[in-house]
N, C-alpha and C positions, 0 to 999 in steps of 0.2 A: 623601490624595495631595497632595504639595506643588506650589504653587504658582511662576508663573516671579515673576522680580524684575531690578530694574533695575542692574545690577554696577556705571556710571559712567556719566554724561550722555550721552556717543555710544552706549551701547550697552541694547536694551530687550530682556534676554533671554525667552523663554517655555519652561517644560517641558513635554513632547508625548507622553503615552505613546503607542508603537504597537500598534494590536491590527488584527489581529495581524502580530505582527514579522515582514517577509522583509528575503531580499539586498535591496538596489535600487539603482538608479545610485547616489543622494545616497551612499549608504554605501559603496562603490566610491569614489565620487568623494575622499572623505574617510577611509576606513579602508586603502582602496587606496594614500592618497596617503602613506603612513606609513610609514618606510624599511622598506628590506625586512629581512624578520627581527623588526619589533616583532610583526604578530598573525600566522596562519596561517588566513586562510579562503581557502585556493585550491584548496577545493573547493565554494565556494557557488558558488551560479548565482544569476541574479536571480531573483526569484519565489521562490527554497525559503524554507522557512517558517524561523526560528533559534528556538532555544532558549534562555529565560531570559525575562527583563522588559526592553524596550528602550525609550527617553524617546531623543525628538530635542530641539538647542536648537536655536529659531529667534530669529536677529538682526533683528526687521524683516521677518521672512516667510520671509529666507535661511535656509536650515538651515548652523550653526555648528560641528557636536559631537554626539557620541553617549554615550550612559549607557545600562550594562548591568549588569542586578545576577541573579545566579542563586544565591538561596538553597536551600543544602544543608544537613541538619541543624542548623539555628539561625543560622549563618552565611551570611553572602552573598557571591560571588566578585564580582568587579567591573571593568570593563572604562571606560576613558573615551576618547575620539578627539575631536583638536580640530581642522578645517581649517585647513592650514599656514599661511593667509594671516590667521587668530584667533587661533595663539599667542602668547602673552604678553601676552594681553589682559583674564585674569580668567575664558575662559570653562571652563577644568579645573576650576578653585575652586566657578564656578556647579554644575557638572557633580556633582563633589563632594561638596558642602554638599547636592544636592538624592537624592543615592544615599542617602546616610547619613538622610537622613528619610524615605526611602519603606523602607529597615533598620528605624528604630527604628519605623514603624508598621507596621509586618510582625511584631514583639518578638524580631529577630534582635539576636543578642550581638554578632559582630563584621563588618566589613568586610575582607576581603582581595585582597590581587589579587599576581598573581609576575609579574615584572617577566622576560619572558624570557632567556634566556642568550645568546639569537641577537637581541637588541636592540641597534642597533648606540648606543642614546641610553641603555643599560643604567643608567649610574653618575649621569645629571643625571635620570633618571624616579625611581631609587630617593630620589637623594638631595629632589626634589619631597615623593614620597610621608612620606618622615619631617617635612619640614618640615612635612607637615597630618596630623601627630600617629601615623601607620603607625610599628609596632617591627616588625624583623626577628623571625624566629620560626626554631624549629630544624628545620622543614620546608621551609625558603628561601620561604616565601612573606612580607610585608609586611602586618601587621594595625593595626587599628583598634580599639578597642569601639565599639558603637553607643553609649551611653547609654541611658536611658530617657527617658520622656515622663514632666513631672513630673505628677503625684498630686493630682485635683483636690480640693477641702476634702471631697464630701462622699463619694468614696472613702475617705478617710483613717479616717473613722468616727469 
């Protein structure tokens, strides 16, 4: 499981898995706060349980951002949410950089996530997600490979 790290001198991020993952205000507060149209959970209540792997970041104990990865046959869907008053600050990237390692220690091939129709930030999330490496795919959804973890000497034989 990866560890949090420091993205810039104001900011000391941590990764938090939840177990187990429910609605709750902080995620309301922040996945709530996300125009309407980007996700569709209005039919969580607090307390239900969700589905998948969910990591909170905390700035200094605030909670920041969410990461959400639900792997399906070898792949992993993915979800990131940053509080409106964190973006542009590094913490998607955090968010990110920490999916794609808890992927490649899973031994999932790719990340993806589809960027809703009803997004009204459609065209600057897409255009985000290519700039960290996502292609377009002919199922409209936005991938990734994970990589591998390299091969220590005395696996290699």
């Amino acid at each position: 499981m990866c560890q949090g790290s420091i993205i810039d001198a104001a900011m000391a991020l941590s990764w938090i898995q939840e177990q187990p993952p429910r609605w709750n205000g902080p995620k309301l507060d922040i996945i709530g706060a996300a125009p309407e149209g980007a996700f569709d959970f209005r039919h969580a209540r607090v307390g239900d349980l969700l589905p998948g792997d969910w990591w909170r970041v905390e700035d200094d104990g605030r909670i920041v951002g969410y990461g959400w990865l639900d792997a399906v046959w070898g792949d992993a869907e993915i979800l990131l949410a940053v509080a409106p008053a964190d973006q542009g600050r590094g913490v998607g990237s955090f968010i990110l950089e920490h999916l794609q390692t808890e992927a490649r220690e899973r031994g999932l091939n790719y990340l993806y996530n589809v960027v809703r129709e009803t997004h009204p930030q459609r065209a600057a999330v897409t255009a985000w997600l290519e700039r960290h490496g996502f292609q377009p795919s002919a199922d409209g959804a936005l991938r990734r490979a994970v990589g591998r973890p390299p091969v220590s000497g005395a696996a290699r034989g």
